[in-house]
C-alpha atoms as one frame of an Amber mdcrd trajectory, in Angstrom:
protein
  21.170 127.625 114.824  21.040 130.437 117.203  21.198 128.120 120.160  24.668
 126.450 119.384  27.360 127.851 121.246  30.318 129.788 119.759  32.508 126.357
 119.628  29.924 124.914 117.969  29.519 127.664 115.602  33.247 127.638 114.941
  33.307 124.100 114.140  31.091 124.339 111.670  32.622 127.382 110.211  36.135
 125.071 110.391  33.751 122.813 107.814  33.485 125.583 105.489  29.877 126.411
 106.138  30.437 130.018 105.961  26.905 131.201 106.673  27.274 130.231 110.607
  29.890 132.975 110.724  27.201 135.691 110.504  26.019 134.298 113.747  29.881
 134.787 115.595  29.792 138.371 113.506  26.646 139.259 115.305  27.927 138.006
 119.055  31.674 139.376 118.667  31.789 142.140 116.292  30.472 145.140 118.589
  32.972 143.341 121.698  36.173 143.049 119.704  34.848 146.882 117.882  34.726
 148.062 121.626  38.368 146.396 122.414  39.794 147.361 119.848  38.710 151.440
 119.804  39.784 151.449 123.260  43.314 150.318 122.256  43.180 152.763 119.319
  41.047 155.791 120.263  40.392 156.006 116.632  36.741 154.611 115.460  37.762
 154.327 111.702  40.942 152.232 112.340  38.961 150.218 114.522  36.479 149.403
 111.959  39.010 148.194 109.775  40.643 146.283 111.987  37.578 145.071 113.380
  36.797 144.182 109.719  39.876 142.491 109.112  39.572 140.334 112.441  36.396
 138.558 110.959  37.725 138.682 107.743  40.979 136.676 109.010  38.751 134.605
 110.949  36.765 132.828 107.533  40.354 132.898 105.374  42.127 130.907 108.444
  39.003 128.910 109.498  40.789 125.666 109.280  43.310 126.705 112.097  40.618
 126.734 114.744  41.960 123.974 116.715  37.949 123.634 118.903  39.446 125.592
 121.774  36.988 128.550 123.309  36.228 130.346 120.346  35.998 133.993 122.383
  40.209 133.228 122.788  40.908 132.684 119.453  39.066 135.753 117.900  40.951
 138.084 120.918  43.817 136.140 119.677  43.211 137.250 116.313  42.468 140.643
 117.315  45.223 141.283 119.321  47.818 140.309 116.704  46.258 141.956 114.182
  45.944 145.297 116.707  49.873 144.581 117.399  50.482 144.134 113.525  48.603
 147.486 112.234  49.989 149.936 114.997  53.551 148.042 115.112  55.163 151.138
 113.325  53.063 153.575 115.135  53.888 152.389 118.921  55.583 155.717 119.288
  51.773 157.830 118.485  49.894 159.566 121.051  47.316 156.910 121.581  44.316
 158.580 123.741  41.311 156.519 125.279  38.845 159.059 125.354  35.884 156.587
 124.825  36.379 154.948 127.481  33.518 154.875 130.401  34.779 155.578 134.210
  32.561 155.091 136.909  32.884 157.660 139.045  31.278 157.209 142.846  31.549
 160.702 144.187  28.035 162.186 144.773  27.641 165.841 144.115  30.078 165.710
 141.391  28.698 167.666 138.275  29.316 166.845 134.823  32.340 169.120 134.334
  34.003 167.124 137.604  33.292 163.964 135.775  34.376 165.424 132.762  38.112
 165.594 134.336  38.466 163.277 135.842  37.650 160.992 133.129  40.710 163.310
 131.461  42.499 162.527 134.039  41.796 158.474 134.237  42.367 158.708 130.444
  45.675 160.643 131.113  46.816 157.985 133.449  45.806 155.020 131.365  47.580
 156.727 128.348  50.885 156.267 130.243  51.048 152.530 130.974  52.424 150.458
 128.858  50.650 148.508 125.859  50.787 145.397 128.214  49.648 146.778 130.964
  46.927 149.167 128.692  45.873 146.162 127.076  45.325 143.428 130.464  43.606
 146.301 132.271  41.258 146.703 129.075  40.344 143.342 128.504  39.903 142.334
 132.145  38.178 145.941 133.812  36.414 147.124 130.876  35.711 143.966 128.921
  35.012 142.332 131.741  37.143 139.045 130.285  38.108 136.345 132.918  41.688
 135.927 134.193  41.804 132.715 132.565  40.527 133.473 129.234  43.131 136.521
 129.088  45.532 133.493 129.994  44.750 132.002 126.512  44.668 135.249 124.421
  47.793 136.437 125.524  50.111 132.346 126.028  50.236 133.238 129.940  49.051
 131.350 133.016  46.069 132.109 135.051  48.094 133.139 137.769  50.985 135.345
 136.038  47.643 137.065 134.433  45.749 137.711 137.921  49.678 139.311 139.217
  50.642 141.589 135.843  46.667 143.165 136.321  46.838 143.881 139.821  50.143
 145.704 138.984  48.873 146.800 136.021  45.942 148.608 138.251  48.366 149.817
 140.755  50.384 151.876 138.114  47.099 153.019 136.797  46.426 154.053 140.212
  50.122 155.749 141.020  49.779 157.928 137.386  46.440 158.842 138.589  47.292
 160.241 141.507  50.198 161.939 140.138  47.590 163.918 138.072  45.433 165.030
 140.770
C-alpha cells in the first residue's frame, strides 16, 4: 500500500478505510509540523494544530474532492493556522527555528548566530501573507502552482506576491544591518 500515491491514498480514505491515513500521517505530518512551527514559533501549539490538521482530515474525509492531496491538507492547515491564532494576530510571533543559509566563508558561529537574528527580525515584520508565501515556497520548497491551490490564487499572481514578498524581506533586512 506504500506504493500508492497520496491521491490514491486519499481516495481510499474518502471510502472510509481509515487505516490508509496512517500512511498520509507518516508522509505529511513532520512537513505540515515544520510549516506550521515556522508560522507559530511555538512547538507545542504546533503539535496541536498539527494534531488537529490530521484529525480534521479523517472527520471531513468525504470533502476530498480527488484533487492533489498535498493542497488540500495545506489547505486544511492553513485555515486551521488562520482559525487558532485569529485572536492572537496582534502577538509577537518569532521564527527562531527557522534555517538560513548563510554563504559568507569565514563567518563564525556567533556571525551566523545574528544574522539568523537578524533574517528572523526581518521575516517577523512582513505580513502574515507575505510570512506565509515566502514559507511555503523558500523553506518548504512548495511549487508556485501548488501554493496557487492552497491559497484560491493563480500561478502567476503567486510567482508576483513572492517575489515581492522576498523583496520586502530583503528591504527589512537591510534596514537591520
Amino acid at each position: 500500500m506504500k506504493n500508492l500515491t497520496d491521491e490514491e491514498l486519499m481516495i481510499l480514505v474518502s471510502e472510509d478505510n481509515l487505516d490508509m491515513m496512517r500512511i498520509l500521517f507518516e508522509r505529511y505530518h513532520i512537513r505540515i509540523f515544520n510549516f506550521l512551527l515556522k508560522m507559530t514559533n511555538d512547538r507545542d501549539a504546533s503539535q496541536d494544530i498539527a494534531q488537529e490538521v490530521f484529525y480534521k482530515a479523517i472527520k471531513y474525509r468525504k470533502s476530498y474532492k480527488k484533487g492533489k492531496f498535498s493542497s488540500w491538507i495545506y489547505t486544511i492547515a492553513r485555515n486551521i493556522f488562520s482559525d487558532h491564532y485569529q485572536s492572537k494576530k496582534n502577538k509577537d510571533q518569532r521564527l527562531d527555528e527557522i534555517e538560513y543559509k548563510t554563504e559568507q566563508e569565514g563567518s563564525n558561529g556567533i556571525e551566523k548566530d545574528e544574522i539568523k537574528e537578524q533574517l528572523n527580525q526581518a521575516l517577523k515584520k512582513l505580513n502574515k501573507s507575505d510570512r506565509e508565501l515566502v514559507i511555503m515556497s523558500r523553506y518548504q520548497g512548495i511549487k508556485y502552482q501548488e501554493i496557487a491551490e492552497i491559497t484560491g490564487s493563480t500561478t502567476g499572481a503567486v510567482k508576483t506576491k513572492v517575489h515581492r514578498a522576498i523583496h520586502k524581506l530583503k528591504d527589512h533586512y537591510l534596514q537591520n544591518i
